[in-house]
C-alpha positions as CSV (number, residue, x, y, z in Angstrom):
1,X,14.1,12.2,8.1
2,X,12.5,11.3,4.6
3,X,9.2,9.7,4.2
4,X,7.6,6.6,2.4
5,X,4.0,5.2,2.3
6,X,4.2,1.6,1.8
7,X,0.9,0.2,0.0
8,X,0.3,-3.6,0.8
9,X,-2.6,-5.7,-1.0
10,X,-5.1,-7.4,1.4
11,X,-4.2,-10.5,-0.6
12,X,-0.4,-10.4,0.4
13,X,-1.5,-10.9,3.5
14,X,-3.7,-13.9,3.2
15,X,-0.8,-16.0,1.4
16,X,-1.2,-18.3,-0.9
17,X,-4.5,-18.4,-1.0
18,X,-4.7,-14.6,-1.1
19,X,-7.9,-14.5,1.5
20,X,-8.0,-13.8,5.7
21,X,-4.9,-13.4,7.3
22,X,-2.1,-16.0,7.1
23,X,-0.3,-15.7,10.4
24,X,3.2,-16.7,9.2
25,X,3.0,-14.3,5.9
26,X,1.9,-11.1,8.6
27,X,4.9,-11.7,10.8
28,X,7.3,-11.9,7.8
29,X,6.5,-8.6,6.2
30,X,6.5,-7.3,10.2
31,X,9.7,-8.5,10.3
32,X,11.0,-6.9,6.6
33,X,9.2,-3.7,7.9
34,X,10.8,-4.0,11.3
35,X,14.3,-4.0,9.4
36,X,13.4,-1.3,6.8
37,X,12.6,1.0,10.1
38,X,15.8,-0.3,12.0
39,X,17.4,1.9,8.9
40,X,16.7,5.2,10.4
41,X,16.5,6.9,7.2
42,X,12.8,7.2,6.8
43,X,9.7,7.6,9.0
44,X,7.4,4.8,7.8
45,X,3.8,5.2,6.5
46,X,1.7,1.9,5.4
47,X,-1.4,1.7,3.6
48,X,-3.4,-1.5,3.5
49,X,-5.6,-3.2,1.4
50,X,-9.1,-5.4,2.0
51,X,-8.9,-7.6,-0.7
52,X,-8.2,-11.0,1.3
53,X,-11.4,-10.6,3.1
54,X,-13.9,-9.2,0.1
55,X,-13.2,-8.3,-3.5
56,X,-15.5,-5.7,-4.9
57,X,-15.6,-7.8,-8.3
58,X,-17.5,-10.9,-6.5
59,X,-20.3,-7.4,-5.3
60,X,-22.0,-8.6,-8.2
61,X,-22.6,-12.0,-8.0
62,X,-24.4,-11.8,-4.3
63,X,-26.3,-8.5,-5.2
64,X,-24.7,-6.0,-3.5
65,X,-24.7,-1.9,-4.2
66,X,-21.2,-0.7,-5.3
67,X,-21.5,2.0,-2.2
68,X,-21.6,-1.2,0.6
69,X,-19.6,-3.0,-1.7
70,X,-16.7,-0.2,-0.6
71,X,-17.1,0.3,3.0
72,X,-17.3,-3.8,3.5
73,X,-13.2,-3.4,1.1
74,X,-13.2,-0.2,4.3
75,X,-14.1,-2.9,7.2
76,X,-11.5,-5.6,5.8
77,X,-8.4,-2.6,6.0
78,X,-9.3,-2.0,9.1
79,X,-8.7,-6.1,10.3
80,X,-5.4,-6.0,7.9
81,X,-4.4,-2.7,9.9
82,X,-4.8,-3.9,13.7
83,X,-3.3,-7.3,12.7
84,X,-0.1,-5.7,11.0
85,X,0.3,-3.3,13.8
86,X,0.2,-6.2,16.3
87,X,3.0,-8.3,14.2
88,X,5.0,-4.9,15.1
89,X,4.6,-3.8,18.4
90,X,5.1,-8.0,19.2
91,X,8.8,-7.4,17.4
92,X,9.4,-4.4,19.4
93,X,8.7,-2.2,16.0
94,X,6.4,1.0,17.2
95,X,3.3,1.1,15.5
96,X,0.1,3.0,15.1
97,X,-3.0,2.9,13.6
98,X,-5.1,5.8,11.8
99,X,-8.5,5.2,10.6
100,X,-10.4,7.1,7.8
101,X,-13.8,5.3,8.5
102,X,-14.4,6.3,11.7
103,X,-14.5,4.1,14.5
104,X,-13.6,5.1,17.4
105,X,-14.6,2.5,20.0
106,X,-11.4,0.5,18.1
107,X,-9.3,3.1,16.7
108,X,-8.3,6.7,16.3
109,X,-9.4,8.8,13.9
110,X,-7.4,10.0,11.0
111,X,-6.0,13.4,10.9
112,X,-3.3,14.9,9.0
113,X,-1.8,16.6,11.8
114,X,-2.1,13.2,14.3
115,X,-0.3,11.3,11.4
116,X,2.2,13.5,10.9
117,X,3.0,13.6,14.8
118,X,3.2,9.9,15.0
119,X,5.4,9.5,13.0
120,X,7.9,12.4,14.2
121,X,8.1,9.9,16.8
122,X,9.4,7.5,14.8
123,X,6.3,5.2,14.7
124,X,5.4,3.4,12.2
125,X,2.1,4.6,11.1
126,X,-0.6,2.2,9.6
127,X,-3.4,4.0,7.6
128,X,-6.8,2.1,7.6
129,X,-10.4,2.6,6.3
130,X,-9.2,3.9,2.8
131,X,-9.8,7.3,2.1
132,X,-13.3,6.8,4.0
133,X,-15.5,7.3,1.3
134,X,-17.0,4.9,-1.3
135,X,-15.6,5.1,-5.4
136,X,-11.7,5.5,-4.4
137,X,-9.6,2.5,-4.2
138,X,-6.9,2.0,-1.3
139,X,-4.4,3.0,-4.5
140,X,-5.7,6.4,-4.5
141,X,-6.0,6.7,-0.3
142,X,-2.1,5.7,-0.8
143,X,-1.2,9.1,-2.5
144,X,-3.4,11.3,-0.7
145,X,-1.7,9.6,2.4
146,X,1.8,10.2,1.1
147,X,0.6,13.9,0.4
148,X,-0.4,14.5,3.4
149,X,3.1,13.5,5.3
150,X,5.1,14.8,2.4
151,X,6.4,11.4,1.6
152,X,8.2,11.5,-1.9
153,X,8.5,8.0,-2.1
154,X,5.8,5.2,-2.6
155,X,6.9,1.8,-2.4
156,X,3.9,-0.3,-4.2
157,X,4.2,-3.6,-3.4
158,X,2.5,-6.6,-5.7
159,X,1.8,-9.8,-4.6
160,X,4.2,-12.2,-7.0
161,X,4.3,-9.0,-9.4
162,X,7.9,-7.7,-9.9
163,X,6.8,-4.6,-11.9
164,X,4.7,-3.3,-14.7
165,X,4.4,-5.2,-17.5
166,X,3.3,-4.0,-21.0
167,X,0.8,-7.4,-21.0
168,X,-0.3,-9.8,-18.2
169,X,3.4,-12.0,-17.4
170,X,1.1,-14.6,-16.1
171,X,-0.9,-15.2,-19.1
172,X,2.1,-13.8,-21.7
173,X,5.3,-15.3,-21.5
174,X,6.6,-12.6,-23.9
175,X,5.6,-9.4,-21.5
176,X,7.8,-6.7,-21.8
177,X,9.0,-5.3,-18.2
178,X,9.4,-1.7,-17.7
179,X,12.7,-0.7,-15.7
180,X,11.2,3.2,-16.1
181,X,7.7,5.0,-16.5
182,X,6.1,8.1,-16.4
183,X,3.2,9.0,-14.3
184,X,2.0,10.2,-17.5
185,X,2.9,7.0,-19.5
186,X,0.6,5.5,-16.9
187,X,-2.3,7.7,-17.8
188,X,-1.9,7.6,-21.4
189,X,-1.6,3.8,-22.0
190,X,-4.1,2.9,-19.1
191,X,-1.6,0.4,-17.9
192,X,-3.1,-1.7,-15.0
193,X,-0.9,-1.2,-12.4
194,X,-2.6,1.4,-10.5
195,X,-5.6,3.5,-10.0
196,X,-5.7,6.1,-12.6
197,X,-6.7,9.2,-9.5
198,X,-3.5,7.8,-7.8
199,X,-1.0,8.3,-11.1
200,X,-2.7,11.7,-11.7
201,X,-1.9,12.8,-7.5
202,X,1.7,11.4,-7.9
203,X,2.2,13.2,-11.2
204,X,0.9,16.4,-9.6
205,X,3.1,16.2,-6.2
206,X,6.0,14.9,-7.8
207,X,6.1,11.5,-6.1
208,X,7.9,8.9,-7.1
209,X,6.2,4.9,-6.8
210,X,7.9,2.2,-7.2
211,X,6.7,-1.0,-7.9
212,X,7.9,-4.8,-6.9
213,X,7.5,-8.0,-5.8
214,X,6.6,-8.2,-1.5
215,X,7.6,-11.9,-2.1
216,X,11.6,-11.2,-2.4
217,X,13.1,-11.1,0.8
218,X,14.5,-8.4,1.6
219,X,12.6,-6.3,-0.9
220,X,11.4,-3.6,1.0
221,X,14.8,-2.5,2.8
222,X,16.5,-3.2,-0.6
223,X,14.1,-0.2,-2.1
224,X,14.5,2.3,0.2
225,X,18.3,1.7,0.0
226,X,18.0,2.6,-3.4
227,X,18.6,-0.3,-5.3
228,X,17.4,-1.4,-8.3
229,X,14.4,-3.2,-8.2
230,X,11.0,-3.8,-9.7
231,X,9.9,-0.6,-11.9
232,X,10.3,3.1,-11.1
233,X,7.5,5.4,-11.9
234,X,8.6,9.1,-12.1
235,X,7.4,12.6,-12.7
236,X,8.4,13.6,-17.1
237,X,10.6,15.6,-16.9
C-alpha cells in the first residue's frame, strides 16, 4: 500500500478563531480522515501543528528565547496529537501516536522503525513533538516524516488557503494561483507556502506535496483519489 503524510496547522483545529481546540472542527477532519483511510489505498501518516495554542511570532512580545519559544510550538503538537487520535479511535478509525519530544509518561517515543510498523497495521499514525529539536518548523518535521515511511505523497493542508498564490489572495484580489510548481520554483522565488528545509528534502526524495484548502469537504479523500485540487508541487524534471 502507498503512503501519505498529511500536515495539519494547529490553527485548523482551533476553527474560526484559529486557537485551542474546537471540538466540532476535530471531529470533522476525524471524520474526512476516517473516510480517506476507509479507501484502503494508503497507510496514513499525519503531522500536526501547535499554532492554535502559541505562535512563535507573539515570542517576542512577552520576552521569550526563540529555543523555549519552539519546544512550547513542541508542547501544543503534542495536545493537537492526543486530541486528533481520540476523534479517531471514538469513529472506530485506528490511530497512534509517535512523539519526537520525548515524553513518555504520555506517549511513545518516535522511531523510524515503530512508525513504520504501525502503520503496516494499517493505523493511522499521528506524528507529534516536531522533529524534537528547536529552529525546524513542523513543515520540515513533515518531510523528514514522509522520508522516513517512504511516503511519496504530502498532502499540505491550509486553513482557507486553496493553493499557492504568487501574492497574498487575502490582501490581493488579483493573485495568481498556481495549478503546478517545482520544488525548485519554491526555493528560487521564496514563495511562502512552506519552509524552505522542507522544499529542499522533498526536492531531494522526489516527493510530491500538494497543497489545498482542509475547509472543502471532502478534500482530503478527493486528493488521494487523484483529483485535481489545490496546487501540485513536483520534482523538475
Amino acid at each position: 500500500m502507498k503512503r501519505v503524510v498529511l500536515k495539519l496547522s494547529g490553527e485548523a483545529l482551533g476553527g474560526k478563531k484559529g486557537e485551542g481546540i474546537d471540538p466540532i472542527v476535530i471531529n470533522s477532519l476525524a471524520e474526512e480522515i476516517k473516510i480517506a483511510h476507509d479507501l484502503n489505498t494508503y497507510n496514513i501518516g499525519i503531522v500536526v501543528g501547535g499554532g492554535n495554542f502559541f505562535r512563535g511570532r507573539d515570542a517576542e512580545k512577552i520576552g521569550i528565547e526563540r529555543v523555549e519559544c519552539d519546544y512550547m510550538g513542541m508542547t501544543g503538537t503534542i495536545l493537537n496529537a492526543i486530541a486528533l487520535k481520540n476523534a479517531l479511535m471514538k469513529i472506530g478509525c485506528p490511530a497512534k501516536v509517535l512523539s519526537c519530544l520525548e515524553m513518555p509518561q504520555v506517549l511513545d517515543t518516535y522511531t523510524a522503525s515503530e512508525a513504520n510498523s504501525i502503520l503496516e497495521e494499517n493505523n493511522v499514525c499521528i506524528f507529534a513533538g516536531g522533529t524534537g529539536k528547536p529552529f525546524f518548523s513542523t513543515d520540515t518535521a513533515t518531510l523528514l516524516r514522509a522520508v522516513d515511511i517512504k511516503a511519496n505523497l504530502v498532502l499540505m493542508a491550509k486553513n482557507g488557503v486553496d493553493g499557492v498564490y504568487d501574492k497574498d489572495p487575502n490582501i490581493d484580489k488579483n493573485a495568481k494561483k498556481y495549478d503546478i510548481l517545482t520544488h525548485r520554483d519554491i526555493l528560487k522565488e521564496k514563495l511562502q507556502v512552506m519552509d524552505l528545509t522542507a522544499a529542499s528534502i522533498a526536492d531531494e526524495h522526489n516527493i510530491d506535496i500538494l497543497v489545498f484548502d482542509i475547509n472543502l469537504p471532502g478534500a482530503i479523500k478527493s486528493a488521494l483519489e487523484g483529483n485535481k485540487i489545490g496546487t501540485l508541487i513536483k520534482k523538475e524534471k
